[in-house]
C-alpha positions as CSV (number, residue, x, y, z in Angstrom):
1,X,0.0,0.0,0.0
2,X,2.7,2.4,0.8
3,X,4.2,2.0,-2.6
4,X,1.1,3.4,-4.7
5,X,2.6,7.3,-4.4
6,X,5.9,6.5,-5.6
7,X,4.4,5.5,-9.0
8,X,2.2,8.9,-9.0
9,X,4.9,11.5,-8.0
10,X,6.8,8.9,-11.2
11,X,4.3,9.3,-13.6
12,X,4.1,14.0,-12.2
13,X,7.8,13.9,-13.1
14,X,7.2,12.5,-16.1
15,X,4.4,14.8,-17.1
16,X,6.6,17.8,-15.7
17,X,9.6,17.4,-18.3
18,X,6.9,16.2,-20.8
19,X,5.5,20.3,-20.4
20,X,9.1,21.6,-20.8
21,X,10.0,20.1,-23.7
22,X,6.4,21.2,-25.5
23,X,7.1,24.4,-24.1
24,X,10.6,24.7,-25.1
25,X,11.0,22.8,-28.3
26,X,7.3,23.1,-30.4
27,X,7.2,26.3,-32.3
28,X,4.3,28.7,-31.9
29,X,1.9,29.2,-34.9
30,X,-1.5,30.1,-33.8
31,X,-1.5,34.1,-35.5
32,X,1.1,33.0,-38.6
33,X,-0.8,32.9,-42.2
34,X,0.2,29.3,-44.0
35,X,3.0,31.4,-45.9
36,X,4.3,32.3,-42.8
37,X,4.3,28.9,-41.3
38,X,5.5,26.9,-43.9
39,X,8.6,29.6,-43.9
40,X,9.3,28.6,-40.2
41,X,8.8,24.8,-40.9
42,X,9.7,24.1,-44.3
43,X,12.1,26.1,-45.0
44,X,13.2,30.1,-46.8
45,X,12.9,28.1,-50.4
46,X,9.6,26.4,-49.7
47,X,7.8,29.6,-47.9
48,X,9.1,31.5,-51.3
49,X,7.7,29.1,-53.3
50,X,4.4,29.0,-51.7
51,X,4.5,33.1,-51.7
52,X,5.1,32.7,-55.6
53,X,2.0,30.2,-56.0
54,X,-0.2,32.5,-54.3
55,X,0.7,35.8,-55.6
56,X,-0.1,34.7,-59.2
57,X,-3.4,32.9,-58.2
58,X,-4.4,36.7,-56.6
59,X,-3.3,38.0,-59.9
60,X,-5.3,35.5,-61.8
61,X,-8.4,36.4,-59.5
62,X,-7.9,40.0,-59.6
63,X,-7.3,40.1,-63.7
64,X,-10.8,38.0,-64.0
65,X,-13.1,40.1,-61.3
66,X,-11.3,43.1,-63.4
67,X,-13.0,42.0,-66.3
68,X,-16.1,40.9,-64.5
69,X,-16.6,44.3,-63.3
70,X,-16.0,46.4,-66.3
71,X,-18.1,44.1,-68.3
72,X,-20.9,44.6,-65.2
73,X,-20.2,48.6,-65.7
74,X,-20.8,48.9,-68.9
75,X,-24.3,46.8,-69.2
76,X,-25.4,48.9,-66.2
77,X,-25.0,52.5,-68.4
78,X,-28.2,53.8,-70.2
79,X,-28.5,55.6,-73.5
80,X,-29.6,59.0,-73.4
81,X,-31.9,60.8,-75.8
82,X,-30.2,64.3,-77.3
């Protein structure tokens, strides 16, 4: 019977250099964007690449909701009568 708190202040200790190392060795990345991340994770080179990707795909969008809107504008102007 006396032997039952040796194996919890054990299994404490245990848990207690289990919360340092998180603490200590896993890197924080709740406010990064996935760019961001992936820099810290991955790599300079990878983050880059992933910048790359989706810089052209906002280009791609922006360049189509360009045309979208002037094509929008210009159905929405009426004639006038001189």
């Amino acid at each position: 019977m006396n032997s039952k708190w040796k194996f919890y202040i054990t299994y404490d200790i245990w848990l207690a250099f289990e919360l340092v190392a998180v603490y200590f060795l896993f890197v924080e990345t709740g406010s990064l964007s996935l760019e961001e991340t992936a820099v810290i994770l991955d790599g300079e080179e990878y983050g880059n690449k992933l910048i790359g990707k989706a810089a052209s795909i906002a280009e791609k969008e922006i360049g189509e909701n360009a045309k979208l809107q002037a094509i929008s504008n210009s159905e929405q102007i009426m004639p006038r009568k001189l």
